[in-house]
C-alpha positions as CSV (number, residue, x, y, z in Angstrom):
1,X,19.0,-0.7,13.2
2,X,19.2,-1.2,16.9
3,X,18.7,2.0,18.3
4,X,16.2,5.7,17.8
5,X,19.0,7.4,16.7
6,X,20.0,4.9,13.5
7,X,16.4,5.0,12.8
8,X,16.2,8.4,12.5
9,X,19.3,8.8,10.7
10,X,18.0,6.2,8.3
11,X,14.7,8.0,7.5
12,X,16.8,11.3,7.1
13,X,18.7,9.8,4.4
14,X,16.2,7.7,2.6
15,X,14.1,10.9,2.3
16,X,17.2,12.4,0.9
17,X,17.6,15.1,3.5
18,X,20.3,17.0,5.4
19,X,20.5,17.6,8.9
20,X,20.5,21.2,7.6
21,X,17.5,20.2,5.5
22,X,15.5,19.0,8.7
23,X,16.6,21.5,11.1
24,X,14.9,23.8,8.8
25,X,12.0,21.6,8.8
26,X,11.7,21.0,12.0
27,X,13.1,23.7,14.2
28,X,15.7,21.5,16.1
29,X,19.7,22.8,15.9
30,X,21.4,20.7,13.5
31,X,23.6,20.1,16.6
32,X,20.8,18.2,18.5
33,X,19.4,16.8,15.7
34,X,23.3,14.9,15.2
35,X,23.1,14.3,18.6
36,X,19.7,12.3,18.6
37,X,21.5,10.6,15.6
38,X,24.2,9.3,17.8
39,X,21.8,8.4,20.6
40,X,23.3,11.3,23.2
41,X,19.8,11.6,24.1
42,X,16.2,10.3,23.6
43,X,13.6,12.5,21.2
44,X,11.4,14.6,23.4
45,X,7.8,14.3,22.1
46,X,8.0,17.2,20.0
47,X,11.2,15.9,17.9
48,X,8.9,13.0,17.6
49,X,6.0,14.6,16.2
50,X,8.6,16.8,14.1
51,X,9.9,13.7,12.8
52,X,7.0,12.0,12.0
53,X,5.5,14.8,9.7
54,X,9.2,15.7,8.0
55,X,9.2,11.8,7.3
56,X,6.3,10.6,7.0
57,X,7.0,7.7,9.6
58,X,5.2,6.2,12.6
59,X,6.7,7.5,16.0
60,X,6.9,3.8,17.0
61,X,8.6,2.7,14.1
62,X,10.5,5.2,15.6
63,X,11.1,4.2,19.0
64,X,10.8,0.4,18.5
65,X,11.9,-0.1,14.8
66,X,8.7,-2.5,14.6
67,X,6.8,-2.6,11.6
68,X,5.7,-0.4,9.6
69,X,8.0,1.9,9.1
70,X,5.6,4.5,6.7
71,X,2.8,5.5,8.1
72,X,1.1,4.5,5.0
73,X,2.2,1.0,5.7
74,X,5.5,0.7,3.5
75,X,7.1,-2.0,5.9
76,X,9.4,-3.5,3.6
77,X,11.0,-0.3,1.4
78,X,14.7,-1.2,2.9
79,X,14.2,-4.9,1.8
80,X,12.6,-4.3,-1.9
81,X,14.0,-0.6,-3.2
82,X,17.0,0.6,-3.3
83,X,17.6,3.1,0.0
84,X,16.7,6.3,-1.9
85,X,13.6,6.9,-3.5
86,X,13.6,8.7,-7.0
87,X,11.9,12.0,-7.3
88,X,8.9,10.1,-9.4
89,X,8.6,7.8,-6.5
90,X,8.3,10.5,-3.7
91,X,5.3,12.3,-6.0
92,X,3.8,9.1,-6.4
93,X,4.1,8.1,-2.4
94,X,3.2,12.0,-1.6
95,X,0.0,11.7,-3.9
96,X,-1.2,8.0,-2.5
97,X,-0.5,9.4,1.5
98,X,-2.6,12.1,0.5
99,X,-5.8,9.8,-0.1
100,X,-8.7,8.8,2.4
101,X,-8.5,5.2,3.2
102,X,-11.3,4.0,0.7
103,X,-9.4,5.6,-2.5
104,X,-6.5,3.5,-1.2
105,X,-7.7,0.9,-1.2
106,X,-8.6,0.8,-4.7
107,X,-5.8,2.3,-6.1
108,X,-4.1,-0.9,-4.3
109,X,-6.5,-3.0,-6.3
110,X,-6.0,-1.7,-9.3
111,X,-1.8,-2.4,-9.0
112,X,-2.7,-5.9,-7.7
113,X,-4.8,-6.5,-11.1
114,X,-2.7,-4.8,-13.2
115,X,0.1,-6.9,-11.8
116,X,-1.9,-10.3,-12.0
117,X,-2.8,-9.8,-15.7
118,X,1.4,-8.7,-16.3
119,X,2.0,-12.3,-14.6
120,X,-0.7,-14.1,-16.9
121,X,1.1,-12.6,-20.0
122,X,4.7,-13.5,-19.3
């Protein structure tokens, strides 16, 4: 994705939205919101910020497409998922973003030995 507007476009459809859906969420026309999508124009600071909360995506992911794309530091969802998340998988992403740093953490500990003892019994 070379440009904002295939990067937005992208995060619109891997969060399984309209542009209806988002212009309801974010108070842009569903006009300028297909617009940004076909890079007509940049995203004022606002759409941004819109963006970033109706996503859950870092503004310079963004405007760059650097790394990471989730705020919560999913970098690599396009290269190991499929490009749509289940409803399961949104609840269990929505619950994790919704943790201070230190619970986390452990619940990332806890996958990483759950995992480990899976690989030890295969």
């Amino acid at each position: 994705m070379d440009t904002i507007g295939q990067r937005i476009r992208y995060a619109r459809k891997l969060s399984n939205l309209t542009i209806s859906d988002v212009s309801k969420m974010t108070g842009l026309s569903p006009g300028n919101l297909s617009e940004l999508e076909n890079d007509k124009f940049a995203p004022s600071a606002h759409s941004l910020i819109a963006f970033r909360k109706a996503f859950h995506v870092h503004i310079d992911w963004i405007l760059t497409g650097n790394p990471p794309i989730y705020l919560e530091e999913c970098d690599k969802i396009q290269e190991e998922q499929p490009p749509y998340l289940t409803q399961q998988e949104k609840k269990l992403l929505k619950a994790f973003w919704s943790l201070d740093e230190e619970k986390k953490r452990d619940i990332l500990g806890y996958i990483n030995v759950v995992m480990n003892l899976s690989k030890k019994d295969e």
